[in-house]
TORNUKE-731882 format. One record per residue: residue number from 1; residue in one letter; x, y, z of N, C-alpha, C, O in turn. Coordinates in steps of 0.05 Angstrom, whole numbers. Layout:
% residues N
R     n   res     n_px     n_py     n_pz    ca_px    ca_py    ca_pz     c_px     c_py     c_pz     o_px     o_py     o_pz
R   NUM     A        X        Y        Z        X        Y        Z        X        Y        Z        X        Y        Z
...
% end
This chain:
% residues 194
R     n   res     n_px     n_py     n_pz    ca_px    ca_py    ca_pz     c_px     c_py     c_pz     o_px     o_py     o_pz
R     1     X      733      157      202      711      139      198      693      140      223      699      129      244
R     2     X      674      153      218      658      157      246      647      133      256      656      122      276
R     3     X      627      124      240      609       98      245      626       79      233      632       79      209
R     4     X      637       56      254      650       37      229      635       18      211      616       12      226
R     5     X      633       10      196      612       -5      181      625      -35      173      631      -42      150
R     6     X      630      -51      205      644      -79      206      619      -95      224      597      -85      229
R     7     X      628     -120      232      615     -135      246      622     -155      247      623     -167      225
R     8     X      630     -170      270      638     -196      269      621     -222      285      613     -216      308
R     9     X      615     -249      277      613     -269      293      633     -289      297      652     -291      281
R    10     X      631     -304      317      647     -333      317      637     -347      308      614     -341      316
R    11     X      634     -372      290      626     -388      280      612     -402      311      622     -393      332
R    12     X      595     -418      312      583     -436      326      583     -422      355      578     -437      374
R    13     X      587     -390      361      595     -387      385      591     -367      394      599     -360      416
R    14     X      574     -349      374      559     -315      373      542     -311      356      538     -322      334
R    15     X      526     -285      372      508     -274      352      523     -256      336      546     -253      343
R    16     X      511     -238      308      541     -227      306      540     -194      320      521     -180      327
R    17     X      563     -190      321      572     -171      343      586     -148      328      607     -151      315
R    18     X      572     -121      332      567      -99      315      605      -88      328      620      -96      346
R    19     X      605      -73      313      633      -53      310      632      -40      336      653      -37      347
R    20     X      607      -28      350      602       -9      367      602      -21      397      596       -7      417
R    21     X      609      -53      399      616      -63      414      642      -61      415      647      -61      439
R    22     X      666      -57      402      694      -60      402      705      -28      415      702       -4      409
R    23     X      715      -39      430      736      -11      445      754       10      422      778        6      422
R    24     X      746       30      405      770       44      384      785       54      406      777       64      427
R    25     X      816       45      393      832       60      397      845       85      393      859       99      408
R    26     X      837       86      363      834      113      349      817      106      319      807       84      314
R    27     X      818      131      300      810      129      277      805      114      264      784      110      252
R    28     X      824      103      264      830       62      250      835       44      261      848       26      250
R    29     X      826       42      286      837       19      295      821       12      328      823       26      348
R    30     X      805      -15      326      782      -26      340      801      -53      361      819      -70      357
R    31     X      788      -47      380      800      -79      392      767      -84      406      750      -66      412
R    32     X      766     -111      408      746     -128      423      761     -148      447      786     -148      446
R    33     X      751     -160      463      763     -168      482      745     -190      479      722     -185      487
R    34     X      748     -205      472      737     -237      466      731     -259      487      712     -274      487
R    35     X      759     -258      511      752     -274      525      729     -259      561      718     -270      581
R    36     X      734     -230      550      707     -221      564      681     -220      555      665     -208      570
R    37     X      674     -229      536      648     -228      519      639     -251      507      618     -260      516
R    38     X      651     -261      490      644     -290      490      650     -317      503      632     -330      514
R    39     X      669     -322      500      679     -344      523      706     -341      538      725     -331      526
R    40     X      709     -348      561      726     -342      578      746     -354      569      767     -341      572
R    41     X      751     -385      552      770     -400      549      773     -387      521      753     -388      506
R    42     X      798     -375      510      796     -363      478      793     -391      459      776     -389      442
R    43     X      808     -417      458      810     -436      450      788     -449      443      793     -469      429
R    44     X      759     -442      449      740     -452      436      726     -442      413      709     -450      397
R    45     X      743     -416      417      732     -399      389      761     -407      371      784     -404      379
R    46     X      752     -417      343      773     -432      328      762     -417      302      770     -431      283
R    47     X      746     -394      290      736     -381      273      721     -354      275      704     -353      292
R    48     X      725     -335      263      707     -312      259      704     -303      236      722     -297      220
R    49     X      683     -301      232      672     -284      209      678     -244      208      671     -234      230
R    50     X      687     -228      191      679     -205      178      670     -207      170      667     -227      156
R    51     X      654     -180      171      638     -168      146      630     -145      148      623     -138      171
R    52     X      627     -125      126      617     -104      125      592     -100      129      577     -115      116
R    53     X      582      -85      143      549      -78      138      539      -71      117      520      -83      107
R    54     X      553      -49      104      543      -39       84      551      -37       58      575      -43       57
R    55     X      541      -29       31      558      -42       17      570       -8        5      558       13        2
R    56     X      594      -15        1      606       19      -10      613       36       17      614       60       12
R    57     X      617       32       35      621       55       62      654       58       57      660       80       64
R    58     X      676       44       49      695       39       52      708       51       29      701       41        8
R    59     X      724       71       27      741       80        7      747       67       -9      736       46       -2
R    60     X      762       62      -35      757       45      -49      790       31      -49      798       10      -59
R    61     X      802       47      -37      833       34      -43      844       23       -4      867       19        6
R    62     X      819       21        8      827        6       30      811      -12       45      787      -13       40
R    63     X      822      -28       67      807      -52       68      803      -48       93      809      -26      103
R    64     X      790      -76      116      789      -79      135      811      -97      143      813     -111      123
R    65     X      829     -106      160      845     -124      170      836     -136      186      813     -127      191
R    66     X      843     -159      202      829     -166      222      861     -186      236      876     -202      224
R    67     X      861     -176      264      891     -191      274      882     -195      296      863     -180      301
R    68     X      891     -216      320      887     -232      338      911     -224      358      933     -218      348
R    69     X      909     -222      382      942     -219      406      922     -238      426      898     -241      428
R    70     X      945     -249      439      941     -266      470      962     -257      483      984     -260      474
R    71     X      959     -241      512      960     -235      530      985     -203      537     1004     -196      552
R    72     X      969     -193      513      981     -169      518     1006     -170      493     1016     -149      485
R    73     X     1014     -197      482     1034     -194      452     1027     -177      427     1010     -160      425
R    74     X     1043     -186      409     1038     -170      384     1016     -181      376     1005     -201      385
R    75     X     1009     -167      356      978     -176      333      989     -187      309     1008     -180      294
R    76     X      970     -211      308      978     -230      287      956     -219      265      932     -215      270
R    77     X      967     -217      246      953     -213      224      931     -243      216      938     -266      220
R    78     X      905     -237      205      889     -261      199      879     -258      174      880     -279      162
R    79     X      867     -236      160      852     -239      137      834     -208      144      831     -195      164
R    80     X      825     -205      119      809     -172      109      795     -177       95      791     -200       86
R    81     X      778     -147       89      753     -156       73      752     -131       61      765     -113       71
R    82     X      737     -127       41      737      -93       34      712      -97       17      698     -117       19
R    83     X      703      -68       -8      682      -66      -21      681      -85      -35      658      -90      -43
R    84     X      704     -104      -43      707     -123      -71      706     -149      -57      708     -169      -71
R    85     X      703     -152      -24      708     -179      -15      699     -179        8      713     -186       27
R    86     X      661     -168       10      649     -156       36      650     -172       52      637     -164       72
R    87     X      659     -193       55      657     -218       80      678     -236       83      690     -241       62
R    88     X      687     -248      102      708     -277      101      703     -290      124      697     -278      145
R    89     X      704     -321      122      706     -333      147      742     -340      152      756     -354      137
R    90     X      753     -323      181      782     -325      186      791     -355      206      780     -361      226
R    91     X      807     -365      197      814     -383      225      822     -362      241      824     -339      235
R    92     X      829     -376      267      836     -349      294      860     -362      296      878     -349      305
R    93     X      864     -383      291      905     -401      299      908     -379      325      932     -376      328
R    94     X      898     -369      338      914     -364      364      944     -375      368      950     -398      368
R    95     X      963     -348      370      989     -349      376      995     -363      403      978     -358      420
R    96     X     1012     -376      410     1019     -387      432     1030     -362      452     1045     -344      444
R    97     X     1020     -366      480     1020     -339      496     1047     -346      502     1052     -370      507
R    98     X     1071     -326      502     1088     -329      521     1092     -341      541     1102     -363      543
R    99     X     1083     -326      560     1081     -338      585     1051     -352      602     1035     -338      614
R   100     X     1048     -383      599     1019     -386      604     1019     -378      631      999     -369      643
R   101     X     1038     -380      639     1039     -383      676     1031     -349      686     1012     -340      700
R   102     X     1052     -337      673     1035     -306      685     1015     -293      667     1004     -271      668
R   103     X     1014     -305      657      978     -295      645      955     -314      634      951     -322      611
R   104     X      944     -319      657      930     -342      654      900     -330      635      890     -308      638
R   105     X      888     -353      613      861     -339      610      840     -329      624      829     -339      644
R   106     X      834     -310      611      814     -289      630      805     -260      611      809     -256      587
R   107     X      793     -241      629      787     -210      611      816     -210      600      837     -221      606
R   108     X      808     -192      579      827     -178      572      849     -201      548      862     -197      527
R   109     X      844     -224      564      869     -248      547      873     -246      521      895     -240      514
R   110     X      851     -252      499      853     -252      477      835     -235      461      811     -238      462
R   111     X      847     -216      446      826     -198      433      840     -195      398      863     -195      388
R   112     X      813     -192      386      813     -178      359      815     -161      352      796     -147      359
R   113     X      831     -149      339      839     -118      326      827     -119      298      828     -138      283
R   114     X      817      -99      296      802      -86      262      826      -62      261      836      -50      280
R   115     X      831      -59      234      842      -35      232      844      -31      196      848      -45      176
R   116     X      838       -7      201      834       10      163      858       11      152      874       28      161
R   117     X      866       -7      129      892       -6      114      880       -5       87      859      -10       77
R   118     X      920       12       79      907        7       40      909      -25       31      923      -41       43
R   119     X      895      -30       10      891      -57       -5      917      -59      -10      926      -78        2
R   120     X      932      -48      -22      959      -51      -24      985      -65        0     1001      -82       -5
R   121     X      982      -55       23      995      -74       43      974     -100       47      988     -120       49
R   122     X      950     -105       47      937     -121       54      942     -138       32      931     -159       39
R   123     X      951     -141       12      957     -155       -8      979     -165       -3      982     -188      -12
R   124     X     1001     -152       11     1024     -160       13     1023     -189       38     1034     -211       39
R   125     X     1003     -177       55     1002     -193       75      985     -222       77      987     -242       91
R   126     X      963     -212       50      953     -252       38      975     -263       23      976     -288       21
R   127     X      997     -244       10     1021     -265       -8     1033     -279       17     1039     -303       17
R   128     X     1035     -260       40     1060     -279       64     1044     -300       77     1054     -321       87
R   129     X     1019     -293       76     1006     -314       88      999     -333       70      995     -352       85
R   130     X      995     -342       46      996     -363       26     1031     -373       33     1034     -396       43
R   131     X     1052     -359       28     1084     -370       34     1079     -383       58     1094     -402       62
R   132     X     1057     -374       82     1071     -397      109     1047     -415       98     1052     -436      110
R   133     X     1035     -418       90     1016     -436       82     1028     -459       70     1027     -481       80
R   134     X     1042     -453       48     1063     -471       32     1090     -469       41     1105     -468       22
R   135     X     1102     -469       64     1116     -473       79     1109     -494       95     1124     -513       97
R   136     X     1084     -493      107     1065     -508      118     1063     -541      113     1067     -561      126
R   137     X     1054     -531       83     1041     -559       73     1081     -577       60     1083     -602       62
R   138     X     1103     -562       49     1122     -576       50     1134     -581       78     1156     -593       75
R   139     X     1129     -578      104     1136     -589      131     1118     -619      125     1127     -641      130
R   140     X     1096     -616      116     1073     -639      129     1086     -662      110     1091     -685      119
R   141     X     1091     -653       82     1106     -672       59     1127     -682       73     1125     -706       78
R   142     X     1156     -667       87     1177     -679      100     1170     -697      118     1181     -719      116
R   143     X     1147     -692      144     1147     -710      152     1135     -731      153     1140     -749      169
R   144     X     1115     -733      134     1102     -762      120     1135     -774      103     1144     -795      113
R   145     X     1145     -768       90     1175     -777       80     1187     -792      102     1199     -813       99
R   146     X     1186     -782      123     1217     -787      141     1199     -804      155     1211     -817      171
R   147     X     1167     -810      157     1159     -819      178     1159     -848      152     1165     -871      158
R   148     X     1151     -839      122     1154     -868      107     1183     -881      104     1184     -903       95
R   149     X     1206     -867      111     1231     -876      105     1232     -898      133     1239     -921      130
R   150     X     1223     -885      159     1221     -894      179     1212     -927      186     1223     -943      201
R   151     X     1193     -930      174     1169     -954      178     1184     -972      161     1197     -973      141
R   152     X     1167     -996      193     1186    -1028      179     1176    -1032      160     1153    -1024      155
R   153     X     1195    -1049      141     1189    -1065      120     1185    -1040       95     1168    -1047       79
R   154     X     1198    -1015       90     1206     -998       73     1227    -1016       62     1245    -1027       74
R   155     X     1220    -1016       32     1246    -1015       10     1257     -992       -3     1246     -970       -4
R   156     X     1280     -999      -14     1290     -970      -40     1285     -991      -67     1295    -1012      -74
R   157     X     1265     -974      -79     1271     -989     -105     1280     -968     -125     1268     -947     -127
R   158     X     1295     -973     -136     1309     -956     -149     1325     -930     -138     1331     -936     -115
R   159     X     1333     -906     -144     1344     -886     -137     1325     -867     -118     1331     -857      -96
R   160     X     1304     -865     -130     1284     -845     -120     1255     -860     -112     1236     -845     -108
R   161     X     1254     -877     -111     1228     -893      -95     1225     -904      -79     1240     -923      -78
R   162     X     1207     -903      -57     1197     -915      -29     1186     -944      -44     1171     -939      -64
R   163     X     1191     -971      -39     1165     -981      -28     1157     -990       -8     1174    -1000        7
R   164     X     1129     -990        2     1116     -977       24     1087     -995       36     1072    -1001       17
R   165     X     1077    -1006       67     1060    -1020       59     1042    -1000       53     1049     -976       54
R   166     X     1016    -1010       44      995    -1002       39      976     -986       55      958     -971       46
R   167     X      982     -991       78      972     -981      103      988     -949      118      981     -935      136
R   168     X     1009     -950      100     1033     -932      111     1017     -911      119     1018     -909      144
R   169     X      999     -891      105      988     -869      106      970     -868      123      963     -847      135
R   170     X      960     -892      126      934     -886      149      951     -880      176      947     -861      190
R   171     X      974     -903      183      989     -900      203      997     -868      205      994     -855      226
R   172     X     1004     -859      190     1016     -840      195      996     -810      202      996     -793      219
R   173     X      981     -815      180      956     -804      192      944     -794      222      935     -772      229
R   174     X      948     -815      232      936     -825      257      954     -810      270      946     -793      285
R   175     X      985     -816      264     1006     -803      287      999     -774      284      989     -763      304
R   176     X     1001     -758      260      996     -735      254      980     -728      267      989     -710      282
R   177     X      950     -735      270      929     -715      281      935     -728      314      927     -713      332
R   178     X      944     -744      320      942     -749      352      970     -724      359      970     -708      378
R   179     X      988     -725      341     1014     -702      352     1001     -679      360     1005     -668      381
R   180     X      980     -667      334      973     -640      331      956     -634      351      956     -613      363
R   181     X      939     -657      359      916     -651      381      931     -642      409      926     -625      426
R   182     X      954     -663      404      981     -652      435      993     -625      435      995     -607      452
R   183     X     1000     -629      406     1025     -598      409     1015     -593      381     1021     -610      364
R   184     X      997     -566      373      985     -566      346     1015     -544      336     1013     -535      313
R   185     X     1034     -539      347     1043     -524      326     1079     -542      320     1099     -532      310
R   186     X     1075     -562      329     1107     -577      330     1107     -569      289     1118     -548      282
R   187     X     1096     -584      271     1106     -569      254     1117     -552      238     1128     -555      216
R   188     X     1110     -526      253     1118     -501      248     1143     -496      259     1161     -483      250
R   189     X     1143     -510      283     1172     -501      298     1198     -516      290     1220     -508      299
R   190     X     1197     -535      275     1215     -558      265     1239     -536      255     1233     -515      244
R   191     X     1262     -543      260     1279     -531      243     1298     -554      213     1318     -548      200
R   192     X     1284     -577      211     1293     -577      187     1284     -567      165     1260     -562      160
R   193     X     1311     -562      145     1301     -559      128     1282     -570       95     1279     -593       87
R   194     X     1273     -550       84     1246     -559       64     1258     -558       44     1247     -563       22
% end
């Protein structure tokens, strides 16, 4: 693929930024360096857009990928786009760096990979990513449960029912997004089970 025919912005945080800005590594496969180009801190960029330039440049049985690494780790897979789905806006969920201490942000820290796959693995890889999704959302159910089993003035009524004050959810609410703002990935890391 000579000319690649991709392009990406950050939501609220770029103009958009042609393919011919990204370093190839070979044939299929682009990296950008993010925290040398747009912002030094990767953590403010929380979205990017793909998209193709043009419409039809892309074989018909393969896509664009688009995957994220911090500080030299593996590439996290994020989302693709192809002739049938010329655009997407991706979250970036930035992976937690190994080591913050020896690789502090800076060049080089966090970059985006493009790379030319068939539709066929890329399909495989929106099914796994819908499974952590709903992996996801039954963590968030357990711990609204254990946080409503938790709170004073819970009854059992009957075999299988909470009752609960009225207020239970906002409370919990509250704990939820103040946890996530601390440690956004404690739910993922939980090892009970769903």
């Amino acid at each position: 693929m000579a000319q690649p025919p991709f392009a990406i912005f950050f939501t609220a945080k770029s103009y958009p930024i042609s393919a011919t800005s990204f370093a190839q590594a070979d044939a299929t496969h682009w990296v950008f360096d993010a925290t040398a180009t747009v912002v030094p801190d990767y953590r403010e960029l929380k979205e990017v857009a793909l998209f193709l330039t043009q419409p039809n440049l892309l074989p018909p049985d393969v896509g664009l990928a688009l995957y994220v690494s911090i500080g030299g780790a593996d590439w996290s897979y994020r989302g693709f786009v192809s002739n049938a789905h010329p655009s997407d806006v991706l979250p970036l969920s930035w992976p937690e760096p190994q080591d913050p201490l020896l690789a502090p942000p800076g060049p080089g820290f966090a970059q985006i990979g493009v790379s030319v796959e068939p539709l066929a693995e890329l399909g495989q890889k929106e099914g796994s990513k819908l499974g952590a999704k709903e992996d996801f959302a039954k963590c968030v159910g357990l711990d609204l449960f254990n946080f409503m089993q938790s709170f004073g003035g819970v009854q059992a009524v009957g075999g299988d029912k909470l009752l609960v004050p009225s207020n239970v959810l906002d409370h919990w609410y509250q704990r939820l997004s103040n946890r996530l703002r601390r440690d956004p990935g404690f739910l993922t890391r939980r090892k009970d089970a769903v």
